[in-house]
C-alpha positions as CSV (number, residue, x, y, z in Angstrom):
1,X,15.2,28.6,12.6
2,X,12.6,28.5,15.6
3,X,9.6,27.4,15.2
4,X,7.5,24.7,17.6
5,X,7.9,21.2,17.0
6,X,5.1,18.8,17.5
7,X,5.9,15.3,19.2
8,X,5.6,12.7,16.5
9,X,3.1,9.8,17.7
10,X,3.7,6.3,16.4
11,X,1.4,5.5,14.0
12,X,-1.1,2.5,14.2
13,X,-0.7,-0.5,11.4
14,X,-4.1,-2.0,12.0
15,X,-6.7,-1.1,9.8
16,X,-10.8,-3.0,9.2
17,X,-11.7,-2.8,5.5
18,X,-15.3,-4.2,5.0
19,X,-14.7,-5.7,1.3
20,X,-12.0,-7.6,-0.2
21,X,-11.5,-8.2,-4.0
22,X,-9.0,-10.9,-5.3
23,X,-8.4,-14.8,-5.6
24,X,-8.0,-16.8,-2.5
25,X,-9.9,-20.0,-2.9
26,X,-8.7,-23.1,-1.5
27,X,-10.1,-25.4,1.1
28,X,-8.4,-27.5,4.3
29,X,-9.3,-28.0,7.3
30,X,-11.4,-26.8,10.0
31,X,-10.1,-23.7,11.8
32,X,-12.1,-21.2,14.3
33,X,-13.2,-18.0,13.1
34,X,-11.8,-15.5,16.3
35,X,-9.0,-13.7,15.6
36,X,-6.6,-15.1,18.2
37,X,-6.2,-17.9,16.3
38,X,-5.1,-15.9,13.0
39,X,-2.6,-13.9,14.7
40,X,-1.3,-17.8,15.5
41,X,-1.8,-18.4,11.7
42,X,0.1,-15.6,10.7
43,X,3.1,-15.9,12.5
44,X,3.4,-19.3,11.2
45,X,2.9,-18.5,7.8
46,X,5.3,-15.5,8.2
47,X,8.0,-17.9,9.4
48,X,7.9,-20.5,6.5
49,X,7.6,-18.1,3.7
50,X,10.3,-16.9,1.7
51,X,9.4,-13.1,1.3
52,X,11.0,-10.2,-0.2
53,X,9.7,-7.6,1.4
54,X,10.9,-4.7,3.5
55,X,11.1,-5.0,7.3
56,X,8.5,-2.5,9.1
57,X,11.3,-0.1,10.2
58,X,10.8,2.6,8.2
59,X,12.1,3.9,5.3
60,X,15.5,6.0,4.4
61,X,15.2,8.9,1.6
62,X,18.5,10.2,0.5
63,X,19.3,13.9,0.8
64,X,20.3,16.3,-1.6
65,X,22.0,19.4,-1.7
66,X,21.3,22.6,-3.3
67,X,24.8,24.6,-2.1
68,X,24.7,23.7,1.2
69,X,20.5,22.9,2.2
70,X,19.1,19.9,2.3
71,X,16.8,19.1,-0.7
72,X,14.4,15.9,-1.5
73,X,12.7,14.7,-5.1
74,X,9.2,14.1,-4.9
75,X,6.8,13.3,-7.3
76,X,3.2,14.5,-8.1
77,X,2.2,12.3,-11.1
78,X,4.7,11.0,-13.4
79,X,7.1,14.2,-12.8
80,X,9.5,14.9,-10.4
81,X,10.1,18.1,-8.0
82,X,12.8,19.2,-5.7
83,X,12.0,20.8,-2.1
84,X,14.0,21.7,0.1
85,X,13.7,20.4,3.5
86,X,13.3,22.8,6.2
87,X,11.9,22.2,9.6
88,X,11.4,25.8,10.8
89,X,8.8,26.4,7.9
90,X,5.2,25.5,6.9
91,X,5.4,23.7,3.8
92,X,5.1,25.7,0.5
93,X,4.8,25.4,-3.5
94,X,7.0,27.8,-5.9
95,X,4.6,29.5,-7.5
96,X,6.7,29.0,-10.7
97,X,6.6,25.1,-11.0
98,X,2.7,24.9,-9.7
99,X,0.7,27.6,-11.4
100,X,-2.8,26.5,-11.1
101,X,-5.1,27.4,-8.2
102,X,-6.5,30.3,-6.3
103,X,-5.7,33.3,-5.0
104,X,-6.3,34.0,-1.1
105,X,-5.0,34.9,1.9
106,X,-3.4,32.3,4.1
107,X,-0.9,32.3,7.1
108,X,3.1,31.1,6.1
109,X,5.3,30.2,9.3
110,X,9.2,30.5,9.1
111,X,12.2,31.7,11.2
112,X,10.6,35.1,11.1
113,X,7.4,33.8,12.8
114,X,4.0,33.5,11.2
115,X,2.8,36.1,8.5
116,X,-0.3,37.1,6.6
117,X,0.0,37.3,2.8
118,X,-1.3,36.5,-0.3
119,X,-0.6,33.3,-2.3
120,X,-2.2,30.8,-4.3
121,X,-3.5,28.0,-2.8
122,X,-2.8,24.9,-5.0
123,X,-4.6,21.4,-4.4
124,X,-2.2,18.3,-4.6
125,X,-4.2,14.9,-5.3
126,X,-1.3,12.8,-4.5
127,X,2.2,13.6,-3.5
128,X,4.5,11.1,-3.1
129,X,8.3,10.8,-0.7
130,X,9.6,7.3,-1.6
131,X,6.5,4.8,-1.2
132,X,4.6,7.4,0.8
133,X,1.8,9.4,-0.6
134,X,0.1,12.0,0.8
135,X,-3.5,13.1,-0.8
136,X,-5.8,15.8,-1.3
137,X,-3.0,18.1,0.0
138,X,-3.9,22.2,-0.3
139,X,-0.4,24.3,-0.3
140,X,-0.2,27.7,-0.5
141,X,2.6,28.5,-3.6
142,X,4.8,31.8,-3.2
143,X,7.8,32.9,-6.3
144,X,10.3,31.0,-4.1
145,X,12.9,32.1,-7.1
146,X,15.4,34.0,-4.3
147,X,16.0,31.2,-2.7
148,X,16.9,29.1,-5.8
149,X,19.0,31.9,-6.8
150,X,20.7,31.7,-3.4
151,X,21.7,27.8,-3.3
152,X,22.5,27.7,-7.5
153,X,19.6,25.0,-8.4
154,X,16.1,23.9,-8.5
155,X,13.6,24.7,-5.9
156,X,10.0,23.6,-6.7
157,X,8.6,23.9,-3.0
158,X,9.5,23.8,1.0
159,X,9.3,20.3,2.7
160,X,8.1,21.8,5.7
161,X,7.6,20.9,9.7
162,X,4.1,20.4,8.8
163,X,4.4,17.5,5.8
164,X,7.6,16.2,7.9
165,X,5.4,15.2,10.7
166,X,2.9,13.5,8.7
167,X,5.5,11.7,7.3
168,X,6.8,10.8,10.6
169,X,10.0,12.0,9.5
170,X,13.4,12.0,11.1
171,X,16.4,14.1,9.7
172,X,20.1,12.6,10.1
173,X,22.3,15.3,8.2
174,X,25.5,14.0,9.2
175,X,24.1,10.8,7.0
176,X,22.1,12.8,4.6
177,X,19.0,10.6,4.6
178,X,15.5,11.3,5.9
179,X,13.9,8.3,7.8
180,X,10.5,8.1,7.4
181,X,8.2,6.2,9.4
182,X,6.1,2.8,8.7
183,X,2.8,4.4,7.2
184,X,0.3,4.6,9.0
185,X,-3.0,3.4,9.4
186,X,-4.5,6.2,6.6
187,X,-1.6,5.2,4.1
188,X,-2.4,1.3,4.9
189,X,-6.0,1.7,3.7
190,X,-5.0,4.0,1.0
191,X,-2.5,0.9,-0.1
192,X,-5.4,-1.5,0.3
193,X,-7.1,-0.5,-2.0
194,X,-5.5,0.5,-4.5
195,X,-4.6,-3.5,-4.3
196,X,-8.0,-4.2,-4.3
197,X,-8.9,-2.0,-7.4
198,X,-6.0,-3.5,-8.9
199,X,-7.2,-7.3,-8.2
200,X,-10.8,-7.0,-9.2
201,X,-10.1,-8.5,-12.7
202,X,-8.7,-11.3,-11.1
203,X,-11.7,-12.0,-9.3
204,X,-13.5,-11.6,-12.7
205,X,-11.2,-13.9,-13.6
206,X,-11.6,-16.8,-11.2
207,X,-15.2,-16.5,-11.6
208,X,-15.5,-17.0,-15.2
209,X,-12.5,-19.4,-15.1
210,X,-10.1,-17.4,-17.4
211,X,-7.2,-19.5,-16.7
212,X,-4.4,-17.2,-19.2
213,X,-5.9,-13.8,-16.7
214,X,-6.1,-15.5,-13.4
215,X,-2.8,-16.6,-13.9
216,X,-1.0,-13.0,-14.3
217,X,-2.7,-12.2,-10.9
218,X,-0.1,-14.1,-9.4
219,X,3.5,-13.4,-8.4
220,X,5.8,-16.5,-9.8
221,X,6.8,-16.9,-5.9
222,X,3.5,-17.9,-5.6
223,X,2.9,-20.6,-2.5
224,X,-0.7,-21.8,-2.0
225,X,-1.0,-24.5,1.5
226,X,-4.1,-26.6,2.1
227,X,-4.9,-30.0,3.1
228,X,-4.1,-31.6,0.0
229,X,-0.6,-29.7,0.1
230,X,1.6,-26.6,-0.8
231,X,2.1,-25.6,-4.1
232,X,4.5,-23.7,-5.1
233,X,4.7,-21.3,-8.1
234,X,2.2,-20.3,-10.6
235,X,2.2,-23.3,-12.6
236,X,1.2,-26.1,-9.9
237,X,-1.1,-23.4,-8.5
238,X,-2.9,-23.1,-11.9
239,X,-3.2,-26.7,-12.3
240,X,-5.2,-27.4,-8.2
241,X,-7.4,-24.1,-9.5
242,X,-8.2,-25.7,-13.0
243,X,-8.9,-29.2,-11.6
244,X,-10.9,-28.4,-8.7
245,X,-12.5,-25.0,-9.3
246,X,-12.2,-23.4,-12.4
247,X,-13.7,-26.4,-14.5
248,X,-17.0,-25.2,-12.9
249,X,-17.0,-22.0,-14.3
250,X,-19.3,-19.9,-15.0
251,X,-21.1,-21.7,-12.3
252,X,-18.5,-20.4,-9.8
253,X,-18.7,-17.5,-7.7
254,X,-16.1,-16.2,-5.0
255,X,-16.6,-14.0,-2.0
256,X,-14.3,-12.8,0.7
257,X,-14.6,-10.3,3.4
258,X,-11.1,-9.0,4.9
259,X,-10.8,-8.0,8.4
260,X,-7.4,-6.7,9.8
261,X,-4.8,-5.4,7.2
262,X,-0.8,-4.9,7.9
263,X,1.6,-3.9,5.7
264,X,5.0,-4.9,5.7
265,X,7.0,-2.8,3.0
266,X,5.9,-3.2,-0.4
267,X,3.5,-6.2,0.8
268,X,0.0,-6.6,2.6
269,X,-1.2,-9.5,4.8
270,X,-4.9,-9.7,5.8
271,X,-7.1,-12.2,7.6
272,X,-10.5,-12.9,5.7
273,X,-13.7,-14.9,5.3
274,X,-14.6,-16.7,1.9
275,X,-17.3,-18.8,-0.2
276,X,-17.1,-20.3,-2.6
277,X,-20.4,-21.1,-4.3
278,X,-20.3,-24.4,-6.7
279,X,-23.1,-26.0,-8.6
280,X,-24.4,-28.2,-5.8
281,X,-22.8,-27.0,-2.6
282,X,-21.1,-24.0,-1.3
283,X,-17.6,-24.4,0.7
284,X,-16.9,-21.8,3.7
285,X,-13.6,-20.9,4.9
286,X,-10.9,-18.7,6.5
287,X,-7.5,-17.0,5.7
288,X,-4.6,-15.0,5.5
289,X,-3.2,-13.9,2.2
290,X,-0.2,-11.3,1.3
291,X,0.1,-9.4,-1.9
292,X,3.1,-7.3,-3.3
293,X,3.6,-4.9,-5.2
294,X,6.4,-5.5,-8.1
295,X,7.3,-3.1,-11.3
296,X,3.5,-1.6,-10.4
297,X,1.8,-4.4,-10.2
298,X,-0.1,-6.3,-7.4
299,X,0.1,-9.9,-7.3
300,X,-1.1,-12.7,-5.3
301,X,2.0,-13.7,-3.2
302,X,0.7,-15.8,-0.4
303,X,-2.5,-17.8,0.4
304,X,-3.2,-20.3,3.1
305,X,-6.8,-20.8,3.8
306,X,-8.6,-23.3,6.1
307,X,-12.4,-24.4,6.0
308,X,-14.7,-23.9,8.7
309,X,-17.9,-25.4,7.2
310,X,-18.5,-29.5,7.1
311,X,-17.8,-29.1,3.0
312,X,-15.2,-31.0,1.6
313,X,-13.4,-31.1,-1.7
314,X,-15.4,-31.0,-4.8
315,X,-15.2,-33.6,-6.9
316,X,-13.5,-33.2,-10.4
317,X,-16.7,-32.6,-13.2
318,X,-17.3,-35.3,-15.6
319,X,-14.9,-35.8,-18.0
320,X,-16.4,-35.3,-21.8
C-alpha cells in the first residue's frame, strides 16, 4: 500500500512532576541536594537491588492472523477488540463494534490515497496495546464488515500508520510480533500518576499511623537502606516505621516533592525531597524510590533516602 511514512523519533524518558504522594520516610546521612549526585545514587541503588522489572528495550506484541493479515487485541476498558494492522492506512473504528458518536465529515488515507466521506467520529478515553495507553483518542468508525468477510474473522478497527507511530512501533512479520517502543515522556507522566492516585491512601496512612494499611502499600520485596541499616521485606520495614515514626501519629505529617521520573517496565524510579514534621522537630531529607506495578496494584518497592538537615533520629516516645 503507499502511503508516506513518518521517521519515528526516539522518545524522551525524563519527565518533572511538581507533587509526589506516597511513603518514603526514613533518615541517614547528609547528602547534597543537586542532581548529579542522584544520578550517582541511582546507579548504585540500581546495582544492589534485586528487581523484576522489564529492561527499557521496548516491548514485543504478538501478531495475529485473520486469513493471511496481520491482526492485534487491544483493549478499551475491560473488553477486548481486534484491529488489524495496516501501515498504508489512517487508523479507523468498525462502525459495528463502536456505535456511539457523531456524524461528520473527515479525511480516511489508504492505498487509494486520501478520501472525503462521512463517518462517525468516536472518542476513545483510553486505548490500550500491551502496557501502552493511548488517551482521549477521536477515530472516525466506517462498516468495515467487507473486510472481515474477506479474511473469515473479527475486525473491530484499522491499527493504522498514524497510532503505529505513536506507539513507536516496529513490524517483524517474518516473527509476527510488533515491537513497541519504551513509552515516552507523555505515557511516563500518565503512569506517574496514576501511581500517585493509587498511593495517596498510603500517605493517609503513614500520617495517621495505620500500621495494617501502610503495610499493604508495600511490595513484600520491600528493601528500605538508611544509616541505621537495610531492611528487608515488609515486616522489618513495619517494625523501623512503628518504632521510630508511626508511634507519633497523628502528630506526624509527611511531605515529598518528586523531581525527575524514569520508568523501567512495569516500575518507576524518581528523585525527591521530603519532611517529616514530628512533635518537636521536623527532619529534612532526600531520595530515590521505585514503585511497581503487580496484579494492578502499585507498591512501594524501593526506598533509600538520606538527610540533608542537621536533625537526627527521633527518639522512641515514652513508653506507657
Amino acid at each position: 500500500m503507499s502511503h508516506w511514512l513518518k521517521m519515528w523519533r526516539p522518545s524522551r524518558l525524563f519527565v518533572s512532576p511538581s507533587t509526589t504522594r506516597g511513603i518514603y520516610p526514613t533518615g541517614d546521612s547528609a547528602m547534597r541536594r543537586n542532581r548529579g549526585s542522584f544520578a550517582l545514587y541511582l546507579l548504585v541503588l540500581l546495582s544492589v537491588a534485586t528487581l523484576a522489572v522489564a529492561q527499557p528495550a521496548g516491548e514485543e506484541i504478538a501478531l495475529g492472523r485473520c486469513d493471511r493479515l496481520p491482526v492485534v487485541s487491544m483493549q478499551v476498558g475491560d473488553s477486548d477488540f481486534q484491529f488489524l494492522v495496516d501501515t498504508g492506512a489512517t487508523s479507523i473504528l468498525n462502525l459495528k463494534s463502536f456505535s456511539s458518536g457523531t456524524s461528520k465529515d473527515i479525511r480516511i488515507s489508504s492505498w487509494r490515497g486520501t478520501a472525503a466521506t462521512s463517518a462517525r467520529e468516536v472518542t476513545l478515553g483510553e486505548l490500550r496495546l500491551g502496557s501502552h495507553r493511548m488517551h482521549n483518542l477521536k477515530l472516525p468508525a466506517i462498516d468495515l464488515s467487507p473486510i472481515a468477510e474477506a479474511c473469515g474473522g473479527r475486525i473491530d478497527g484499522i491499527l493504522g500508520i498514524d497510532l503505529l507511530e505513536q506507539l513507536g512501533a516496529t513490524l517483524d512479520l517474518q516473527n509476527r510480533i510488533a515491537k513497541l517502543s519504551v513509552e515516552g515522556p507523555e505515557d511516563v507522566q500518565t503512569r506517574y500518576q496514576d501511581m500517585e492516585r493509587a498511593m495517596g491512601p498510603c500517605h493517609e496512612a503513614f500520617n495517621s499511623g495505620n500500621a495494617k494499611q501502610l503495610e499493604d502499600c508495600f511490595d513484600p520485596e520491600i528493601i528500605l537502606y538508611n544509616k541505621s541499616g537495610e531492611y528487608r521485606g515488609r515486616k522489618q520495614v513495619m517494625e523501623y516505621l512503628q518504632k521510630h515514626f508511626l508511634s507519633y501519629a497523628p502528630n506526624l505529617r509527611f511531605k515529598s516533592k518528586a523531581h525527575d521520573v524514569q520508568m523501567f517496565g512495569n516500575a518507576l524510579w524518581y528523585s525527591y525531597e521530603y519532611t517529616i514534621d514530628l512533635p518537636d522537630q521536623q527532619i529534612a531529607g532526600n531520595g530515590v524510590a521505585m514503585c511497581r506495578k503487580s496484579n494492578g496494584r502499585w507498591r512501594m518497592l524501593n526506598m533509600h533516602n538520606s538527610l540533608v538537615s542537621a536533625a537526627t533520629f527521633p527518639p522512641a516516645p515514652p513508653q506507657h
